[in-house]
N, C-alpha and C positions, 0 to 999 in steps of 0.2 A: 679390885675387879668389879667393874658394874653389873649393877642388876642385870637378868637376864631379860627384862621386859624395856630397860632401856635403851640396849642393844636391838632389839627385834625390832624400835619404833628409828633407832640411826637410821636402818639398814632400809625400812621400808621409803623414809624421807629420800633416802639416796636413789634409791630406784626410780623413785617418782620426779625426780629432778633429773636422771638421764631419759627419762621418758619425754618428761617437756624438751628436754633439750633436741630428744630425736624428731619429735612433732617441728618445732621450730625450724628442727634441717629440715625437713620435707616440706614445707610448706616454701623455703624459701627456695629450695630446689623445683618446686613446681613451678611458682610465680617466676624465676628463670627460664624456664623452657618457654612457659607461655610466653614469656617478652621476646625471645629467642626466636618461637617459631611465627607471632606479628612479625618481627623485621625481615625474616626469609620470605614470607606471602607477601611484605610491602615490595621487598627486591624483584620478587621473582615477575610482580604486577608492574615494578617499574620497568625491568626489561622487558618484560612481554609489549608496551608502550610505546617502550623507545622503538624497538626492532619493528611493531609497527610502522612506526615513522620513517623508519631507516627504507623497509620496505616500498610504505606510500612514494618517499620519496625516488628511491632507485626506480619505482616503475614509471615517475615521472607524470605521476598523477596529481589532482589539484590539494589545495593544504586543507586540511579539515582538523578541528577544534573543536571539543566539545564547552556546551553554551547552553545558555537560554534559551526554546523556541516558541513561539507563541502563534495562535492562531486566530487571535485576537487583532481588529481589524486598531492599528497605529498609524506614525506620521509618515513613513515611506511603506509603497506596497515592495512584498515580499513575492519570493519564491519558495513555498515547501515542495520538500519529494525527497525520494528512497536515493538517499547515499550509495553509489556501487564502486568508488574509488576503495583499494585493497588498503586495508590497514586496522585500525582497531573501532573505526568507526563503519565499517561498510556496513549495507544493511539497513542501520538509523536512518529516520526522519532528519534531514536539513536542509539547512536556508542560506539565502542568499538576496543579497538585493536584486530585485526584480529586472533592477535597469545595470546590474552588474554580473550577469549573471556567470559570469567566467572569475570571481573573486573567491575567495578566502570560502570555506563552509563553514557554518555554526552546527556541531551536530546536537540532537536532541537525549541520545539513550534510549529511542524509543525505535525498536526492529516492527520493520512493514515490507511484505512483501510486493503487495497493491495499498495505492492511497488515495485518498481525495479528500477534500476540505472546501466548506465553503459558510459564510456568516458565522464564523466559529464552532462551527459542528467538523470533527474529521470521523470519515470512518478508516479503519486499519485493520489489514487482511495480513493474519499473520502464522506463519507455522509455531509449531508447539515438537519441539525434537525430542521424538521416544527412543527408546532402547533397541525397541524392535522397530519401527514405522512412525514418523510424522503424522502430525493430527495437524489440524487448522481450525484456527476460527476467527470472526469476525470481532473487532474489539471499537465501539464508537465512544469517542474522546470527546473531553471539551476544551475551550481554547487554551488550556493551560497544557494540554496531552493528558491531562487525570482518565483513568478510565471509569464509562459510565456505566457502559453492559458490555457484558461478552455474549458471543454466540459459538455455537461450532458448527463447523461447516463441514457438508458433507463433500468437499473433492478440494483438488488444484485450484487458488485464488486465480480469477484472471481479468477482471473487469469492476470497479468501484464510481460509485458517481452519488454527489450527494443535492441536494436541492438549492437552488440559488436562496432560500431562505433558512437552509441549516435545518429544516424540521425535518425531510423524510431522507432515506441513506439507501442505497441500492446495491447489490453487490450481483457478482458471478463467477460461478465457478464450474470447472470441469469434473464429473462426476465418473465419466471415460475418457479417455485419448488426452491428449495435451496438444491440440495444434487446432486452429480454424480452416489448417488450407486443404483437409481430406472432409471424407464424410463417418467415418468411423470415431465420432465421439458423441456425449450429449454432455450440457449443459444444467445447471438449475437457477434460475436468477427470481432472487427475493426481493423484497420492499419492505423495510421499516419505519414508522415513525416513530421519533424519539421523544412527541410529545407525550402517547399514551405508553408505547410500546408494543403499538400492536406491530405484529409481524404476519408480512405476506408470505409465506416458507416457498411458492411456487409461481411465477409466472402459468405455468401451464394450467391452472386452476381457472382461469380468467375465459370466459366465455369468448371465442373467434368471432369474427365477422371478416370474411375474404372474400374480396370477390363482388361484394356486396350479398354474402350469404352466410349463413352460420355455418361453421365450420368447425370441423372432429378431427383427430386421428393422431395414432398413435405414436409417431415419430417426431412429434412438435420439441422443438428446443427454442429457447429466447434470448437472449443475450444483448448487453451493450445498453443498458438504459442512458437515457439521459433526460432530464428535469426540465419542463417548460414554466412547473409551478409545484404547488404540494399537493394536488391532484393529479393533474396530466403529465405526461411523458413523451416520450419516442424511445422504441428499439428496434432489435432487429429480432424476427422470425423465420426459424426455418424450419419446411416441411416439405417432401416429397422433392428434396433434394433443390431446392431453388430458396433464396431468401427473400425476404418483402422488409420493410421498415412498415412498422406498426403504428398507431396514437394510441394511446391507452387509456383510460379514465382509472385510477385507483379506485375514488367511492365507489366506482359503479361494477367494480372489475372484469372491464368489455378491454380489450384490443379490437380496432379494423385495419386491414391492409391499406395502403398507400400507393406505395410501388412496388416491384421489383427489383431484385438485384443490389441490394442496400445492408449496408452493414456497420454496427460499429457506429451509428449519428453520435454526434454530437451538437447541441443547438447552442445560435451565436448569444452574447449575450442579450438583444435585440430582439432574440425569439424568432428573428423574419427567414433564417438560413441553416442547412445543415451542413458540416463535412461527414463524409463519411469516407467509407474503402468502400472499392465495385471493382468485382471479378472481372477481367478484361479478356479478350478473347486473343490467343495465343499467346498467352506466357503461361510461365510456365507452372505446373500443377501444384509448386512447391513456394512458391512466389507468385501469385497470381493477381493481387489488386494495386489498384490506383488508386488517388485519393482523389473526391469530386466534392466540389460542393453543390447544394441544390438551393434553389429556392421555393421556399415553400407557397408564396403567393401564384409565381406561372409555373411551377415544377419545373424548370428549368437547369438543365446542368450543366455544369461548366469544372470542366478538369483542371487540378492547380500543377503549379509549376514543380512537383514533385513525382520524378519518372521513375522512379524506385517503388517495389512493392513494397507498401505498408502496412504491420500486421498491429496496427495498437487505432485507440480509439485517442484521439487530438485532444487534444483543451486548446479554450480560448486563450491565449494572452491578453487579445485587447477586441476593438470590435471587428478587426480585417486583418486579423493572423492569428497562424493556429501551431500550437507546437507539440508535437509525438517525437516516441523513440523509434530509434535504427541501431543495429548491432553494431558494436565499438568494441575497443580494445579490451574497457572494461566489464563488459557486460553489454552496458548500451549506454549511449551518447541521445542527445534529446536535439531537433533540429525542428527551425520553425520554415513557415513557408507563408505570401499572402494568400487569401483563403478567396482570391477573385480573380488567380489562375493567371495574373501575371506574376512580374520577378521570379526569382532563383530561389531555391532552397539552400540553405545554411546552417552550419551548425554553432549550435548556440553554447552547449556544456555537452563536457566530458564526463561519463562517469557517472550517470544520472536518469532516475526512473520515474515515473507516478506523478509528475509535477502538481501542484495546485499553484494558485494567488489569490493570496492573501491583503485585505488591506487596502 
């Protein structure tokens, strides 16, 4: 018979050997599951993909791929802007060649509700989805899409435009209403520059001159900048129910009136031309403008070959055509027109928002 203290140290050896052994199932049982439940999140991300596509496809919308996007100025010029073909890419920033622009997309991963880009600066107006409510903020990229600042915004994205030199970024948003064609909203449109970081938080801060007088009051909204340089501008002003297109000086931060009736400029590459939208008389209150362009040396205007109301602010494509959206299957469809109010208007992409070029 063994001693009693031999037995007592079997016994505990034994114990401690079904204990590792138990450790040993569980750990391999855990590392199981983990591997288990990777390959169900890879599946379930492949089919969500696929079915995307399955989708894109059945709706018959253009092929989109996700890719590299740069905004860095290469050997063919580019198309960026907000993807709105249905599938797992919509929403994203992508591209296209400029002079193909009905081809293949490259999408980025990067959600923009409003965009613009210019000498590798983008800015990107983008929601943030709560639990309870949507937040929004301004997010300014560099030509890679890296982000450089965030901002939050106080309303609805609806207007973005950045300087033909990449330095200063402008945005606008709806703080009431969501529409330009009533009078029950207001607006708040900022100025950044991204070389110090100063931030403008308020057009309406900016000293009037209307009229050739200074001017106050309390219903002032601004909206629609567009860049002449890293100083000056043009927008639009509205007050006491009427709008003007402004000049603005940043350093100096004076706007004066110009004209009447002006909305939404945007200036040619050339600087010498605006398009804009003008309320027109008898259409209708829900639809109401046309797209003109002016010249800024005789102020002169001349309406383009676009008979359709226009509610978005043009980008250049080149120095004598200008391309906006119009409501499409997908969302919106983006169509150019020449900006000297001959030829036809055409559409150019399906499925497509916020254009820049690139390059």
């Amino acid at each position: 018979m063994a001693p009693p203290g031999r037995d007592r140290r079997r016994s505990g050896g034994s114990i401690g050997a079904r204990g590792m052994t138990y450790r040993r199932r569980m750990v391999v049982l855990a590392a199981a599951v983990a591997v288990l439940a990777a390959v169900a999140a890879a599946s379930v991300l492949h089919a969500a993909h696929r079915a995307g596509r399955r989708q894109q496809a059945q709706a018959g919308g253009p092929p989109v791929s996700a890719g590299h996007v740069s905004l860095a100025a290469g050997s063919r010029r580019l198309m960026v802007f907000r993807n709105m073909a249905w599938g797992p890419h919509r929403d994203e920033l992508a591209t296209v060649p400029a002079a193909d622009p009905g081809g293949p997309r490259t999408a980025s991963g990067v959600e923009c509700l409003r965009f613009h880009a210019a000498a590798g600066t983008g800015i990107c107006l983008q929601a943030v989805r709560g639990a309870v409510q949507d937040t929004y903020r301004a997010v300014v990229l560099d030509s890679r899409l890296r982000v450089l600042r965030r901002f939050p915004l106080a309303g609805i994205p609806t207007r973005a435009r950045v300087s033909p030199s990449g330095r200063m970024v402008a945005w606008t948003v709806f703080v009431s209403g969501d529409s330009y064609a009533g009078t029950a909203f207001s607006t708040r449109t900022s100025i950044l520059d991204t070389r110090t970081w100063r931030l403008r938080s308020s057009l309406e801060t900016y000293a009037i001159t209307k009229d050739g007088r200074s001017y106050r009051a309390a219903d002032v909204n601004f909206w629609g900048v567009t860049f002449a340089d890293d100083t000056h501008f043009y927008a639009t002003l509205a007050t006491g129910g009427r709008t003007y297109l402004v000049r603005g000086d940043d350093a100096a931060r004076t706007v004066r009136t110009l004209r009447a009736n002006v909305e939404c400029p945007s200036l040619s590459p050339d600087a010498t031309r605006l398009v804009f939208k003008k309320r027109v008389k008898g259409a209708s209150p829900d639809a109401p403008w046309r797209l003109y362009a002016l010249d800024l040396r005789t102020m002169r205007e001349t309406p383009l070959a676009e008979h359709r109301s226009v509610d978005d602010q043009v980008v250049w494509s080149g120095p004598d055509t200008v391309v906006y959206a119009m409501a499409g299957d997908y969302g919106t469809d983006l169509w150019t027109v020449p900006a000297d109010g001959t030829g036809t208007a055409r559409r150019i992409m399906t499925a497509a928002l916020a254009p820049a070029y690139v390059g």
